[in-house]
C-alpha positions in Angstrom: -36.4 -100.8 99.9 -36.2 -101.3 96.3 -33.4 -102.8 94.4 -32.8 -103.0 90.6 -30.4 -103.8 88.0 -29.7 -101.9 85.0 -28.3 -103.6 81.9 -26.2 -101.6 79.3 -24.6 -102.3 76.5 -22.2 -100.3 74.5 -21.2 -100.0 71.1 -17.7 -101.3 70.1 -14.8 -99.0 70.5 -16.5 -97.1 73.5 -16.1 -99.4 76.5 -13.7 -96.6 77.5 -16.1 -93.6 77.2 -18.5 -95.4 79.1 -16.5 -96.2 82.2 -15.3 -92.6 82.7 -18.9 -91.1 82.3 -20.2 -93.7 84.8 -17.8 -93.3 87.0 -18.5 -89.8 87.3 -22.1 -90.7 87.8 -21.5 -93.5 90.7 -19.4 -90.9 92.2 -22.5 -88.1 91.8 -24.7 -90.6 93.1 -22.8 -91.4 96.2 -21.6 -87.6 96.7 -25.7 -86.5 96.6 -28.1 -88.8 97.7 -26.5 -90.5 100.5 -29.8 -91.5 102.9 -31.9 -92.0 99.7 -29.9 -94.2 96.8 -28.4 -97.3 99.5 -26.4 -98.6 96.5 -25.3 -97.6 93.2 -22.4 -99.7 91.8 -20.8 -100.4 88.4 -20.2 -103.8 87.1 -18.7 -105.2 83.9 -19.2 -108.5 82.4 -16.3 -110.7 82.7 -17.6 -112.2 78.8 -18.8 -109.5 77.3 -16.6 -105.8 77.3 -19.7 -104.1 76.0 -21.8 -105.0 78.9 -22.3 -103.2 81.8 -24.7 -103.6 84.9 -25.1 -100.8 87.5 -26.6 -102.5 90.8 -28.9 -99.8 92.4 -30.3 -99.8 95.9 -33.2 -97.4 96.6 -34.9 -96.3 100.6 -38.4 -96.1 98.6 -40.2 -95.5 95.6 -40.0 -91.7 96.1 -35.8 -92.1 95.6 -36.1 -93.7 92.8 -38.6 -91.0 90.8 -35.7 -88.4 92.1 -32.8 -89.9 91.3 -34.0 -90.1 87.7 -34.5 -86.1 88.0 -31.1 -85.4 89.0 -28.9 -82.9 87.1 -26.4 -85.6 87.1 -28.8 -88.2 85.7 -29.3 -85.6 83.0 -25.7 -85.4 82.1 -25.1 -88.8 82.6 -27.6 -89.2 79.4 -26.0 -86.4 77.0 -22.6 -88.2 77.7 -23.2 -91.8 77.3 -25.5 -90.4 73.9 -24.0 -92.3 71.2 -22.2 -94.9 73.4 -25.3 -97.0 74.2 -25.9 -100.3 71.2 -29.7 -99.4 72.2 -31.7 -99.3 75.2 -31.0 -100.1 78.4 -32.6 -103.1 80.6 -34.3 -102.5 83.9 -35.3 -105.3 86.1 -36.4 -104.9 89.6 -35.7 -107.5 92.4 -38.2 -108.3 95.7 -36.6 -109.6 98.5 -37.3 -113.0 100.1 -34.5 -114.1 102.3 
């Protein structure tokens, strides 16, 4: 299994924007690739409006590379275009315990 976070931060004013077009992803996501994607949940920080995390669950290395494919990973991208105060942060987690 491999699990990762993904940090994004938005641009003032479009906190709002986001949510709705990552909502509509997380429910894409879930609708899809049930089997492959074990997790895929939005966060927001509880000090920070702008920041966002999406926790993301993945069966193997072969679910990640197709998630990232996905027509609704593509529209998620042309969406959030312009929302985003640059890149996004990807850090991936082993587990121990």
């Amino acid at each position: 299994m491999i699990t990762q976070t993904v940090k994004l931060r938005v641009n003032e004013g479009k906190a709002d924007e986001f949510i709705a077009a990552a909502k509509t992803m997380v429910a894409a996501v879930k609708a899809n690739e049930a089997g492959r994607t074990l997790q895929y949940d939005l966060y927001r920080s509880v000090s920070d409006p702008n920041l966002f995390m999406v926790m993301e669950a993945y069966a193997d290395e072969s679910a990640v590379q197709e998630h990232g494919r996905t027509a609704d990973m593509a529209a998620f991208f042309g969406a959030i275009r312009g929302i985003l105060a640059g890149r996004f942060e990807v850090e991936r987690f082993e587990p121990l315990a």
